[in-house]
Each structure stands twice: as structure tokens, then as C-alpha cells.
GUSEFI-799607 format. One line per 4 residues: number of its first residue (from 1); for each residue x, y, z of N, C-alpha, C. Coordinates in Angstrom, 2 decimals. Example, Ala and Ser with C-alpha at 12.3 -4.5 7.8 and 13.67 -1.06 7.14 Angstrom:
// GUSEFI-799607
1> 13.19/-5.69/7.80/12.30/-4.50/7.80/13.20/-3.30/7.80 | 12.85/-2.25/7.08/13.67/-1.06/7.14/12.90/0.03/7.87
// end
This chain:
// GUSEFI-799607
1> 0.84/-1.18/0.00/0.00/0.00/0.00/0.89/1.24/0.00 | 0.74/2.01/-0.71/1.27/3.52/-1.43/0.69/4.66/-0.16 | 1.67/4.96/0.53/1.51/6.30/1.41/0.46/7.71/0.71 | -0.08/8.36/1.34/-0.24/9.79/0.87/1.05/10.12/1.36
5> 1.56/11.28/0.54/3.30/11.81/1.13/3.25/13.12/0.71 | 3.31/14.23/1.25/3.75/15.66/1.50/5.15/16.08/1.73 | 5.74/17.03/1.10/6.74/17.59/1.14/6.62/19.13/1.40 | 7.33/19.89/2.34/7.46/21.20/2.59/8.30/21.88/3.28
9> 8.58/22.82/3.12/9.50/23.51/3.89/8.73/24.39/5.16 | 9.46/24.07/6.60/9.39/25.11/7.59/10.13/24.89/8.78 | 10.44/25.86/9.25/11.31/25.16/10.77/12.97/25.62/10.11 | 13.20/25.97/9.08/14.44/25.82/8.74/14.30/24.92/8.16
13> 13.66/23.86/7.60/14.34/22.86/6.89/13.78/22.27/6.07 | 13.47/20.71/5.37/12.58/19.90/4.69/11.59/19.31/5.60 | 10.52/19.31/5.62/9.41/18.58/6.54/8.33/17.55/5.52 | 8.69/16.30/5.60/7.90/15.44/5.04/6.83/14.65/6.00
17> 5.18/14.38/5.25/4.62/13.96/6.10/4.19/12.75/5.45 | 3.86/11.72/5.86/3.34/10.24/5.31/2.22/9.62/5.82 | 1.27/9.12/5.13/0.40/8.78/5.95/-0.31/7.55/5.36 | -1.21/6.72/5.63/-1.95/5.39/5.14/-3.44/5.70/5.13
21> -4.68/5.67/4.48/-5.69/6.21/5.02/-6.10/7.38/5.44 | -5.39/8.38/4.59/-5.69/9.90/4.72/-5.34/10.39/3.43 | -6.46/11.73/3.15/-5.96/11.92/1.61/-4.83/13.06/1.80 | -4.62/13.69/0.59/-3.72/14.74/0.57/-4.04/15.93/1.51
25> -5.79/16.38/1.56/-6.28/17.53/2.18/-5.62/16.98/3.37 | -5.33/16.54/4.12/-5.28/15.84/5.45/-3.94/16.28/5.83 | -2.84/16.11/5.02/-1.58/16.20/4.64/-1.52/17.59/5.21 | -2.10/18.38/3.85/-2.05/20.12/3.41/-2.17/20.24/5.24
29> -3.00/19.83/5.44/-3.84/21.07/7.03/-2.69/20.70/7.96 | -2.13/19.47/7.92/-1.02/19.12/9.01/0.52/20.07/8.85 | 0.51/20.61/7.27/1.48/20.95/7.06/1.35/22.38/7.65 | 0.11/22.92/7.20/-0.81/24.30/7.64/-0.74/24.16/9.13
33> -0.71/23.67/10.06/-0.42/23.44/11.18/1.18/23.54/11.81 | 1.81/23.17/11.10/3.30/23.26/11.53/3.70/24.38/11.13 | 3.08/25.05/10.11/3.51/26.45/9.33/3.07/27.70/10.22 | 2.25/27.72/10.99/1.37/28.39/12.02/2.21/28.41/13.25
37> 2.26/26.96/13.74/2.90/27.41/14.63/4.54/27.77/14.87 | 4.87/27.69/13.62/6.53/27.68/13.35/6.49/29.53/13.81 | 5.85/30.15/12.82/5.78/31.81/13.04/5.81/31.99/14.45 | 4.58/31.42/15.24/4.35/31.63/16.88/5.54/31.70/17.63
41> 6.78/30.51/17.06/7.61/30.00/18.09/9.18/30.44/17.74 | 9.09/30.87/16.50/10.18/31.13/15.90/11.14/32.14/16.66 | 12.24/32.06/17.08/12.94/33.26/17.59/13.70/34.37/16.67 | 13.33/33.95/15.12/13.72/35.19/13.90/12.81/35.91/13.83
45> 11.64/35.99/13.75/10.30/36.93/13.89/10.46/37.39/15.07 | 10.35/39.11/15.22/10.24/40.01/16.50/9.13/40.19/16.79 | 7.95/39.52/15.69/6.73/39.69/15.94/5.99/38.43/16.57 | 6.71/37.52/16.61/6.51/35.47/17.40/5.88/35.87/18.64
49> 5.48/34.95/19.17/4.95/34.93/20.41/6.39/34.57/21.65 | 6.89/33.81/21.17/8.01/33.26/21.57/9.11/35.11/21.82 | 9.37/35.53/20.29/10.01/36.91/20.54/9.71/37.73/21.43 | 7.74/37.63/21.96/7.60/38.67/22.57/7.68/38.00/24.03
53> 7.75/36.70/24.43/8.40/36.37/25.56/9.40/36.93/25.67 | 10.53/36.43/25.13/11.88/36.66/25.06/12.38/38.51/25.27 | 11.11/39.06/24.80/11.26/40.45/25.02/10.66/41.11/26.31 | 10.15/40.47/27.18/9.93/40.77/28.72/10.58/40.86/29.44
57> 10.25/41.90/30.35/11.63/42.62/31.12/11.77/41.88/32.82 | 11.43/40.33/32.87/11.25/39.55/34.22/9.97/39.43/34.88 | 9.19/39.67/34.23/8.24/39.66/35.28/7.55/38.83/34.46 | 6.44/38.01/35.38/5.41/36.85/34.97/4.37/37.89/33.82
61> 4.30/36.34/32.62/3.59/37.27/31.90/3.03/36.19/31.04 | 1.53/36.50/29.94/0.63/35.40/30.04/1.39/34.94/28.64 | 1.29/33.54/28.53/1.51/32.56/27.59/0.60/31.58/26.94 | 0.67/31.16/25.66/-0.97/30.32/25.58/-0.40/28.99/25.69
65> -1.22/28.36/25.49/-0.76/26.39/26.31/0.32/25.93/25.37 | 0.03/26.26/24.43/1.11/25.83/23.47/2.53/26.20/23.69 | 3.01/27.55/24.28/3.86/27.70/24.50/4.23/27.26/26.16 | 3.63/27.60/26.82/3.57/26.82/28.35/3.54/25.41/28.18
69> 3.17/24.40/27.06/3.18/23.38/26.83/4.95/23.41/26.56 | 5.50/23.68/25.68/7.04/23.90/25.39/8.04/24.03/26.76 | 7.42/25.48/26.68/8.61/25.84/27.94/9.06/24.18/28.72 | 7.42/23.81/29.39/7.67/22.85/30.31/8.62/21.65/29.83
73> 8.46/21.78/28.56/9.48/20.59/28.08/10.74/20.90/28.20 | 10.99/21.61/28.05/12.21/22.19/27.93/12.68/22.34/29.23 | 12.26/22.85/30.14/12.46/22.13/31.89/13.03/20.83/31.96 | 11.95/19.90/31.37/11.89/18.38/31.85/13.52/18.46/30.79
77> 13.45/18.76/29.88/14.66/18.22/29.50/16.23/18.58/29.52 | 16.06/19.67/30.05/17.31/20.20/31.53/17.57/19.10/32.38 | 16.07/18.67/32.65/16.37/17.68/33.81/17.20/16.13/33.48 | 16.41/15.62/32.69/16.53/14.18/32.34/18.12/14.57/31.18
81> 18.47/15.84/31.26/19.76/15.43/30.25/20.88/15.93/31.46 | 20.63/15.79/32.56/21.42/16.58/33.41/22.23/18.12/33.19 | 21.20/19.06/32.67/21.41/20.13/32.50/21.54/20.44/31.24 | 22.53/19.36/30.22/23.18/19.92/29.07/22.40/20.26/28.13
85> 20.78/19.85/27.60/20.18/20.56/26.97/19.22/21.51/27.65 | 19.77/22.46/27.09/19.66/24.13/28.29/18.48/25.33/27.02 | 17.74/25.37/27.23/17.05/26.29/26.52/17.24/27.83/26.34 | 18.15/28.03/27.36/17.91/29.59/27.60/19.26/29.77/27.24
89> 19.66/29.47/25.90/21.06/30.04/25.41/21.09/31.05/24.36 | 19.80/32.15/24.13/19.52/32.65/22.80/20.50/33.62/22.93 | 21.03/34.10/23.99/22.01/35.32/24.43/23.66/34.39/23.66 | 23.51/33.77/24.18/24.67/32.85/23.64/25.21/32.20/22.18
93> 24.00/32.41/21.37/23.58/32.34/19.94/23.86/33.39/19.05 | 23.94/34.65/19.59/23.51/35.92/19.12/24.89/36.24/19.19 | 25.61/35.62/20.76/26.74/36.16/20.29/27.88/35.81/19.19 | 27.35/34.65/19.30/28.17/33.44/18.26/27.79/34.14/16.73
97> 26.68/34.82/16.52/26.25/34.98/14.99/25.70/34.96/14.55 | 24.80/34.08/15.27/23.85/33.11/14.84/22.26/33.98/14.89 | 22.39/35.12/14.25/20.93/35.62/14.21/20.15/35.99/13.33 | 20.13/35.19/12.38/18.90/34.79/11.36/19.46/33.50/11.08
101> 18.14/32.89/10.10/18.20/31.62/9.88/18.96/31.45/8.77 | 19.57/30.30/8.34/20.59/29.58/7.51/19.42/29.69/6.32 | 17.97/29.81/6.11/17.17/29.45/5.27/16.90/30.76/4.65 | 17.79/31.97/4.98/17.59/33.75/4.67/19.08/33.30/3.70
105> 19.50/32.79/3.87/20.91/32.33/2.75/21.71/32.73/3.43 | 22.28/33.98/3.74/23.06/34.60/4.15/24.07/33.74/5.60 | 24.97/33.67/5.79/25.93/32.67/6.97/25.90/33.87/8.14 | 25.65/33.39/9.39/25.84/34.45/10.20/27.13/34.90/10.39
109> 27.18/36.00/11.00/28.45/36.46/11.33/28.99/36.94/12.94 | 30.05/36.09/13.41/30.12/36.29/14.40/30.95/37.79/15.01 | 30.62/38.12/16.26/31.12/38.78/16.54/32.78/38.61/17.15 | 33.55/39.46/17.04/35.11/39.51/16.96/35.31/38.68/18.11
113> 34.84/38.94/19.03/35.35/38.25/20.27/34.01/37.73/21.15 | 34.12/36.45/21.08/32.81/35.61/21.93/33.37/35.32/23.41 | 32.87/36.57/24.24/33.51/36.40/25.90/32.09/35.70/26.65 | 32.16/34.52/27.13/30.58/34.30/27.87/31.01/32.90/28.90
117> 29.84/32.89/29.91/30.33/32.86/31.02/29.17/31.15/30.97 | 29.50/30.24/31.58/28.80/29.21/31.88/27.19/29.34/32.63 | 26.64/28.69/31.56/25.12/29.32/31.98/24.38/28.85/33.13 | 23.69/29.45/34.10/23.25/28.70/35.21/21.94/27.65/34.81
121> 21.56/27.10/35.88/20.40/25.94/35.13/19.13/26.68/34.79 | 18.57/26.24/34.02/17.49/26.57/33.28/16.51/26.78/34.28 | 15.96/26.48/35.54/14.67/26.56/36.35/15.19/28.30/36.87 | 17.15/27.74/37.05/17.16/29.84/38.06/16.43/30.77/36.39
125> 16.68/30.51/35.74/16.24/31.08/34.14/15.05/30.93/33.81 | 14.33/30.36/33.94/12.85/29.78/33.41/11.92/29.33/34.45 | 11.10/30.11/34.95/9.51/29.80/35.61/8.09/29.69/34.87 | 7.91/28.93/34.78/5.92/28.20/34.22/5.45/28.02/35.29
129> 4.14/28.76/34.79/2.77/28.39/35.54/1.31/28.46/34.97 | 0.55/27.99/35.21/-0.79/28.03/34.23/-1.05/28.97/33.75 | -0.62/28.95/32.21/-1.20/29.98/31.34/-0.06/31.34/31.80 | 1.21/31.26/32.04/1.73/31.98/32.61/3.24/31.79/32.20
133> 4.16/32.95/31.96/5.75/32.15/32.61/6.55/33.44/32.87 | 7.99/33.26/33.23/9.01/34.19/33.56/9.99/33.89/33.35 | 10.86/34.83/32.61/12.08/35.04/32.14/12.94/35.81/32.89 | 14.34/35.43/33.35/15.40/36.13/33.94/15.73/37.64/33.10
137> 15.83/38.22/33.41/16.35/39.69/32.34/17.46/38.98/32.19 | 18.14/39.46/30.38/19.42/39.30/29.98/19.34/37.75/29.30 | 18.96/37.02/29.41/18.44/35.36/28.94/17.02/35.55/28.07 | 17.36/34.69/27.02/16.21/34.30/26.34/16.12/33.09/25.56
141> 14.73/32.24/25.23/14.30/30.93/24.68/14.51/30.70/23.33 | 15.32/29.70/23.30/15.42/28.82/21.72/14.73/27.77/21.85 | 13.74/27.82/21.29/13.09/26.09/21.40/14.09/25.06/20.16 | 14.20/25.76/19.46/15.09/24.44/18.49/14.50/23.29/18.26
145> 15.31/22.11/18.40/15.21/21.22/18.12/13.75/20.20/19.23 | 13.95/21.23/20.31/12.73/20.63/21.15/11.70/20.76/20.76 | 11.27/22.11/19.66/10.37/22.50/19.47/9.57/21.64/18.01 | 10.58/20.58/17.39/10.94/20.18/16.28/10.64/18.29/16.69
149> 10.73/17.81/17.89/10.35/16.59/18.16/8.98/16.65/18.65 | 8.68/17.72/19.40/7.39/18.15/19.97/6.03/18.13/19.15 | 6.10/18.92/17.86/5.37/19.05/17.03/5.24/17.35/16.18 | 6.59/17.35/15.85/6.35/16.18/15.17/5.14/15.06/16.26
153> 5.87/14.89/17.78/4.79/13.72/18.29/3.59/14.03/17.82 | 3.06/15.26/18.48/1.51/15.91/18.55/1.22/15.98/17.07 | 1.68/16.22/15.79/1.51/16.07/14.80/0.86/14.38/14.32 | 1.82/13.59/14.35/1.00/12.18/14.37/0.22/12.06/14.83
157> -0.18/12.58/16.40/-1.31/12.38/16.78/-2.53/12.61/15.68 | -2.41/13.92/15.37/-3.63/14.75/14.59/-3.79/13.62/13.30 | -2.85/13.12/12.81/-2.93/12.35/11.35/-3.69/10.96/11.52 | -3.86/10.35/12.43/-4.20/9.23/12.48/-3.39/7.83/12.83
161> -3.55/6.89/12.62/-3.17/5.99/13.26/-2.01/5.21/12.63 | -1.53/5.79/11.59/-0.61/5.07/10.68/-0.21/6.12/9.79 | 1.21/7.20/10.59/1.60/7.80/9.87/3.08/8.24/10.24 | 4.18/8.68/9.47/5.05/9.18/9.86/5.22/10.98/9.59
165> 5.47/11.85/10.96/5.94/13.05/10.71/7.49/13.33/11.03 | 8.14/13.82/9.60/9.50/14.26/10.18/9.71/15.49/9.76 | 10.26/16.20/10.51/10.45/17.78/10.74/12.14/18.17/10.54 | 12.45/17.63/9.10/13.87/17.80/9.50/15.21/17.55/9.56
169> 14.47/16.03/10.30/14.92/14.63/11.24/14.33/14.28/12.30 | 13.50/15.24/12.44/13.51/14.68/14.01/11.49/14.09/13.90 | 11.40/12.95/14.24/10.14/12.32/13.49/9.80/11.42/14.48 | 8.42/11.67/14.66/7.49/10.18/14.95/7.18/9.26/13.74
173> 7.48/7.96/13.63/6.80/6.94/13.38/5.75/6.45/13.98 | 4.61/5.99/13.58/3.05/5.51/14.33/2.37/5.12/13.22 | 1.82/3.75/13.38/1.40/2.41/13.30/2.34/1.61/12.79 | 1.46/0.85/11.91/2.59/-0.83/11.50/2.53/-0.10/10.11
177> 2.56/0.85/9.29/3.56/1.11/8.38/2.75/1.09/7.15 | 3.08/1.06/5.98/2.29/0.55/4.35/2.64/-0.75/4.31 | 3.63/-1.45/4.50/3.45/-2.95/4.45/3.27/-3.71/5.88 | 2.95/-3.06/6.47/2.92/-3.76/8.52/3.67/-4.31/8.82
181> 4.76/-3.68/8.13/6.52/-4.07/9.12/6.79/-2.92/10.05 | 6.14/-1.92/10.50/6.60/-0.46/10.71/6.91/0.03/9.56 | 7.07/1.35/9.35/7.79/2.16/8.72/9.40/2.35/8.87 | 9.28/2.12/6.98/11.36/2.11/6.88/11.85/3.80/7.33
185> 12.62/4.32/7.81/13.18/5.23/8.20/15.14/5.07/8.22 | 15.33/6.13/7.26/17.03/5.99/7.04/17.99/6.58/8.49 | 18.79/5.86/8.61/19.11/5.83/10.01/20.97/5.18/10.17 | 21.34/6.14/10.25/22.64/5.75/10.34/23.66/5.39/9.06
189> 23.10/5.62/8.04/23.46/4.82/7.12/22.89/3.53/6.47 | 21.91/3.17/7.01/21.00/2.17/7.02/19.75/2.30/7.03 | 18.61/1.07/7.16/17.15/1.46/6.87/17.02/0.23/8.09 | 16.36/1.34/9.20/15.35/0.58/10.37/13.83/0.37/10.16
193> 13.44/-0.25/10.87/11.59/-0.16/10.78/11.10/0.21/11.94 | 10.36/1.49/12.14/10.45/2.06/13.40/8.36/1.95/13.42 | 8.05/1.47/14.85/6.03/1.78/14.61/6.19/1.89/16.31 | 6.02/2.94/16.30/5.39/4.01/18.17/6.33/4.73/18.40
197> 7.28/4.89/17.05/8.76/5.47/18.01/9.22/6.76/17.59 | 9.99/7.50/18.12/10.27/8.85/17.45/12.35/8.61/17.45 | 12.56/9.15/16.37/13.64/9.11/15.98/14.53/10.68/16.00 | 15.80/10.87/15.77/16.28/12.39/15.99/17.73/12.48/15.47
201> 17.97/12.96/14.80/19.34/13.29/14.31/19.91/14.86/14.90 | 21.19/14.60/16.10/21.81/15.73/16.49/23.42/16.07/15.87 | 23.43/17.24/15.05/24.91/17.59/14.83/25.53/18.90/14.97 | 26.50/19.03/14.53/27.72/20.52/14.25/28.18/20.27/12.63
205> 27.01/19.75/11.90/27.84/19.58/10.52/27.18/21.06/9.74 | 25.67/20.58/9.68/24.75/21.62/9.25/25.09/23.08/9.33 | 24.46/23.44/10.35/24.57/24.74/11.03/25.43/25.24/10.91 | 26.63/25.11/10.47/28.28/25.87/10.77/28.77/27.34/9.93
209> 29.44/28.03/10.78/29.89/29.16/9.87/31.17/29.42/10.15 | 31.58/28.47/10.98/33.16/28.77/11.08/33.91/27.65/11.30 | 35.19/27.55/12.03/35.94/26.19/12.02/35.54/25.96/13.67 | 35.22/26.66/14.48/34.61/26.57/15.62/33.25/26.98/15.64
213> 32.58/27.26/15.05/30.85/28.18/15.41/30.06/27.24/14.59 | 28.95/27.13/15.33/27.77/26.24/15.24/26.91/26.40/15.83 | 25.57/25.86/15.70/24.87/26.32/16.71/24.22/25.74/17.84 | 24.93/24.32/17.91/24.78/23.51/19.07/25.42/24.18/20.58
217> 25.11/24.94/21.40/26.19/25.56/22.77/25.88/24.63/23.97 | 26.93/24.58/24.15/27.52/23.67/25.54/27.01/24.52/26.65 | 26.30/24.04/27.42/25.68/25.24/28.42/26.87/25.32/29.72 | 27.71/24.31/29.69/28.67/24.14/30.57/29.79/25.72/30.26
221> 29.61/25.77/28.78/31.22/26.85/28.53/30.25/28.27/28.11 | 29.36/28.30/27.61/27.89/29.08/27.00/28.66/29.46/25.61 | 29.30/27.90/25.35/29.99/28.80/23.56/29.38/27.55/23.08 | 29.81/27.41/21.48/29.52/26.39/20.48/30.29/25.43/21.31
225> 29.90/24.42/21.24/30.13/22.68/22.13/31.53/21.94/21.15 | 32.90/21.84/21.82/33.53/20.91/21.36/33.07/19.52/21.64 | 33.26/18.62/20.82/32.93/17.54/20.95/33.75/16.23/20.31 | 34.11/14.99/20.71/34.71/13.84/19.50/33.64/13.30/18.65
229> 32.28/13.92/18.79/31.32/13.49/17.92/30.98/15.04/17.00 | 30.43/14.15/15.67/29.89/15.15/14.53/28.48/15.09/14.78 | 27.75/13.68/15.29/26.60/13.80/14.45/26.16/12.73/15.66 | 24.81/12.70/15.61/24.27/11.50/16.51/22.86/11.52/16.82
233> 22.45/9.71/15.99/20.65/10.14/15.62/20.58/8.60/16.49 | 19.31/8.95/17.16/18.90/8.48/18.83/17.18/7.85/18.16 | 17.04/6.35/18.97/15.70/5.73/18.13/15.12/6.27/20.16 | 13.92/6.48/20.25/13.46/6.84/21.24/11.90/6.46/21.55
237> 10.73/6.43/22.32/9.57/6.50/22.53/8.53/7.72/21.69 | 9.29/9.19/21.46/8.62/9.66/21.55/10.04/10.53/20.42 | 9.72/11.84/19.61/10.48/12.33/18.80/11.32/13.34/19.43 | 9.88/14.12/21.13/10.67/14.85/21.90/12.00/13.73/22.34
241> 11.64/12.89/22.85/12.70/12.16/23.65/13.87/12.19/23.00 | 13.90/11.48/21.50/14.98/11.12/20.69/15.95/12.61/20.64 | 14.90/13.61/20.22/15.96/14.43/20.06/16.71/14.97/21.30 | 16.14/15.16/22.54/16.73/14.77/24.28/18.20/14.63/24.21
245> 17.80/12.94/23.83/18.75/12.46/23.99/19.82/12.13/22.94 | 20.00/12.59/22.13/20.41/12.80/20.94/21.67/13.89/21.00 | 21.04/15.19/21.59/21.59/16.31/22.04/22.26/16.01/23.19 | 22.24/15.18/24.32/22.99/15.09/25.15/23.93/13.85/24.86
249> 23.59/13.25/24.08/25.14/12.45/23.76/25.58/13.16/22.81 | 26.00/13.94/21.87/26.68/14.69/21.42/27.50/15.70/22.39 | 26.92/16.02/23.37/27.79/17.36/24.57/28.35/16.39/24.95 | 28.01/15.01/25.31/28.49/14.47/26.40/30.49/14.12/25.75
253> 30.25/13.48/24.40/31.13/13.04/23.64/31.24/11.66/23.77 | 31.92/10.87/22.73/31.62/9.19/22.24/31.61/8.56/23.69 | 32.40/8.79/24.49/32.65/7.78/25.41/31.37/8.43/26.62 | 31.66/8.94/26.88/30.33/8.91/28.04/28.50/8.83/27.66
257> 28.86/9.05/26.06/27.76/9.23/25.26/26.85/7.58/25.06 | 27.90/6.58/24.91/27.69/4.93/24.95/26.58/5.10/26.19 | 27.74/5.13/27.58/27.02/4.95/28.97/25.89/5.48/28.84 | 25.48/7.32/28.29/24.36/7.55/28.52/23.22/6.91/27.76
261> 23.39/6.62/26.89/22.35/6.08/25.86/21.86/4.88/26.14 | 23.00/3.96/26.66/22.38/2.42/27.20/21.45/2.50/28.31 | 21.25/3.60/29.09/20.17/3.65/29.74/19.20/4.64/29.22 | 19.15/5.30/27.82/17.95/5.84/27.58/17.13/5.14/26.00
265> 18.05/4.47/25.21/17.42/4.54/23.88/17.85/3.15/23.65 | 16.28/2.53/23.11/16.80/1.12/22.24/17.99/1.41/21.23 | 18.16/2.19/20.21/18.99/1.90/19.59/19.76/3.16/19.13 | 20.79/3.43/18.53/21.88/4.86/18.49/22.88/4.40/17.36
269> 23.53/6.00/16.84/24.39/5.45/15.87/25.50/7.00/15.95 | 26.59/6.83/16.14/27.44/8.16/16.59/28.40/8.04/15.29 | 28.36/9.55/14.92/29.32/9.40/13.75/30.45/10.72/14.59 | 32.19/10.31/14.45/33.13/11.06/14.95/33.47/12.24/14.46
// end
């Protein structure tokens, strides 16, 4: 059986959607959905919802669920990565260069000298509360790649029961597939069959504008992240998860990156 299959651009990147039992209209509105909320969350628009967080001067201020839905992830995943995926590095981004998207053509440009100081944890930086949140003055939110596994889960949801969304790379698989093996998904160099799972590719290959600058930051140094890894795509429960953990074995580097992964992800593939 022959997928419905969508192709589009948003998020920065290629976003393909697949599905079994849904027509194209089905497709369009899911894509119309990620396109919507990409504007909301985007930190290149001064007009985002996200920008006009980011533009509050500390004090609690109202948020709609969708973004209070985020933030909180982005908490949890401070937590469960032991700090290293840190949300509140947009100060740290900006200084690196990194302020418009790679998809405006143009390569950012860094500034002469990147002086910055190891970032504290994300909760002294980031408070949620219903329909609510708070920002430290001087710090502000990149959802990134969190914002990019997130959509994708909740995206499958909306499609039905047998579909894949990837944003990218970073993708839910859900049901048993067009032939009810799961769905094939390229992975490492290879082709897995992934059905309930979300998958995530983390690197410093993409993004780059210099022989050091990227836009992965080590929240430990608050600069672009040295690492003995290039690249590293994580099979997971969920697409938030994969990309989690994806991102924290890359900071971590190859060798502590093994240890962490054997206790979070059936399966992993690290390129040096």
C-alpha cells in the first residue's frame, strides 16, 4: 500500500509527512499546522509569540498552552539530560552569529570576540505556571530542536493511526507502516523499521559558519560545544525524547555518550 506523502519547507528545513488512510487535504492542514505554529515560536520573527516572551523585562507574563506546553518541556529536559540541553542560550547564539536563519541564505556572522560565562540551570532562568511564565532579564528561549520533536509527536497524533511526521529529522513513526513491518526510516546509514517510536538526528555539521561556530552551545562553557562526535541520531519513545537524547550524547562526547544512551534509547548510531 502507497503512502499519501507531502513535502514542505518550515522550521528551517525539509518537513515530510506520510500517511496510510488519509488523503492529501489531510496532509495540506497538518502541514498548515506546523507552518502556524513555526511563526508563533520562531525566535527570527520580532513579531513570534516566543520573541515577545523573550522580550519581557522579568516579570510573569501570560503565555498560551502551546507555548507553556514547550517551555515545560524544555524544563523536563534540563532535567533528564542533566542540564546539558539548556534552553535559555539565545544570548549565547547571538553572540556566536547566529541571528537569522541559515534558510535567509546569508551565513551568520560572528562577533570579533565571543567572551561568555557558563550558563546557570534553566529553572534559576525559566519559571511556568498556568497559562503563565518568567524570564530572567538578559536570557532568552530557543526552542530548536525541542520545538521540532514536539510538534512532530503531537503532529501524528492529529494524522491518524498510521503515519510518519518528520520535521527535519527529528520524526514520529506511528502504526505498523504501508506494508505492517513499521515504517522504513534511514538511520545511520541504514534502513530501520520504526512503529510508536520517534527518531532524531543531532549535529555541528549543518549549522556551521566557522571552524569553531555552530549552533549547538555547551551550556557548561555558554559557547559552540567541542565535541569527538559530529553527528548522533537516537531511536526513542517519543520524537521529543529522541531528540533529548540525541543532544545530550553529542555534549556528552563518544565515550560517556555509549554509557548515557544504554540507559535511555533502544537503539543509536554516533558518527566522529
Amino acid at each position: 500500500m502507497s503512502p499519501e506523502r507531502l513535502e514542505f519547507q518550515a522550521l528551517g528545513t525539509v518537513c515530510q509527512l506520510y500517511a496510510v488512510d488519509r488523503d492529501a487535504q489531510a496532509l495540506a492542514h497538518g502541514a498548515t499546522w506546523v507552518l502556524e505554529l513555526h511563526r508563533r515560536l520562531t525566535r527570527f520573527d520580532p513579531t513570534s509569540e516566543l520573541s515577545a516572551f523573550n522580550a519581557s523585562n522579568g516579570g510573569w507574563v501570560r503565555v498560551s498552552a502551546t507555548l507553556e506546553d514547550l517551555l515545560r518541556e524544555a524544563l523536563y529536559a534540563h532535567e533528564i539530560s542533566g542540564g546539558l540541553v539548556h534552553a535559555g542560550v539565545l544570548h549565547a547564539l547571538l553572540a556566536a552569529g547566529y541571528t537569522h536563519s541559515f534558510s535567509e541564505g546569508d551565513r551568520p556572522n560572528p562577533r570579533s570576540t565571543i567572551v561568555l560565562d557558563p550558563l546557570p540551570p534553566l529553572p534559576d532562568v525559566l519559571a511556568v505556571a498556568p497559562g503563565a511564565a518568567k524570564l530572567r532579564p538578559g536570557y532568552g528561549i530557543d526552542l530548536g530542536g525541542i520545538a521540532k520533536g514536539w510538534l512532530a509527536d503531537r503532529l501524528a497524533e492529529r494524522l491518524g493511526e498510521n503515519c510518519v511526521v518528520n520535521l527535519g529529522g527529528d520524526l514520529f513513526a506511528r502504526g505498523i507502516g504501508p506494508d505492517g513491518e513499521g515504517w522504513p526510516i534511514g538511520f545511520g546509514g541504514t534502513t530501520i523499521y520504526l512503529r510508536d517510536q520517534g527518531a532524531a538526528t543531532s549535529g555541528t555539521i549543518k549549522r556551521r559558519w566557522g571552524p569553531d561556530l555552530h549552533h549547538l552551545v555547551d551550556p557548561r562553557t555558554g559557547r559552540p560545544a567541542k565535541s569527538n562526535l559530529q553527528e548522533v541520531s537516537v531511536i526513542a519513545a517519543s520524537g521529543t525524547d529522541a531528540e533529548i537524547y540525541a543532544k545530550t550524547a553529542l555534549l556528552l562526547g563518544r565515550q560517556s555518550a555509549e554509557f548515557y544512551l544504554e540507559q535511555h534509547s533502544p537503539g543509536w548510531w554516533l558518527s566522529p
